[in-house]
C-alpha positions, 0 to 999 in steps of 0.5 A: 731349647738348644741341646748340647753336643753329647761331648760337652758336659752340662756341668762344664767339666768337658770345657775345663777340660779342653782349657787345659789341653788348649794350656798344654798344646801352648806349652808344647808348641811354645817349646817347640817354637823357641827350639826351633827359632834358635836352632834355625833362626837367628832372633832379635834379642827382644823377640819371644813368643805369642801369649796364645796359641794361635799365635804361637802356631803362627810365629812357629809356620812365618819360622818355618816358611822363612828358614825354608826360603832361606835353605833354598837360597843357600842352596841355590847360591852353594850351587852356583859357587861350585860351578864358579869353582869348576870354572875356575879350576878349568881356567887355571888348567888352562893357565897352567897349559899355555904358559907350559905351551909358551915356555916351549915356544920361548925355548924353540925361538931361543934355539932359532935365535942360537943357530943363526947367530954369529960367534960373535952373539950377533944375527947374521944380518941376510938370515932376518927374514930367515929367522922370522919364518922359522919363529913362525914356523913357516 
């Protein structure tokens, strides 16, 4: 004759017992679940839990897994926007400088085009070749 482990009651009281802690760790993890689906998750409305425990613990690891995949796709994509940001903001710094360098550089060539101008508004026309390698700068 087979004997039965000292925790198992030959009068079934240890078996209804574990029914109802195993009812009770369904509730618990169900609750479980649904916070955690509707917090971090965003369900079909026809989604719901598993009727058992398993299946719940289940859903509730699948849940878990997915929402870290996700956050770590999120992070990954937030990291790359603020290196397109830094990259952005250094290009238009740059911007900013040439169009400041290409303003002084138009107000110098205005300045060459002045002195060799006649009172007229007209270039002296034997000083062109003059007047190009100041704007050069040569």
């Amino acid at each position: 004759m087979t004997t039965l482990p000292d925790c198992i009651m030959p009068d079934g009281t240890e078996i209804e017992r574990l029914k109802a802690e195993i009812v009770l760790a369904l509730g618990e993890a169900t609750r479980l679940l649904e916070s955690f689906v509707i917090e971090h998750c965003n369900p079909v409305p026809e989604w719901k839990p598993l009727p058992d425990l398993i299946g719940v613990l289940s859903q509730l690891s699948n849940a878990v897994t997915v929402t870290r995949d996700y956050r770590a796709e999120i992070e990954r994509l937030t990291g790359e926007r603020a290196g397109d940001q830094q990259r952005l903001f250094h290009y238009e710094g740059e911007i900013e400088r040439l169009k400041t360098k290409l303003a002084a550089e138009r107000e110098r060539c205005v300045q060459i085009l002045k002195w060799y101008a006649t009172d007229d508004g007209r270039l002296m026309q034997n000083d062109i070749s003059l007047i190009v390698a100041d704007i050069r700068g040569e």
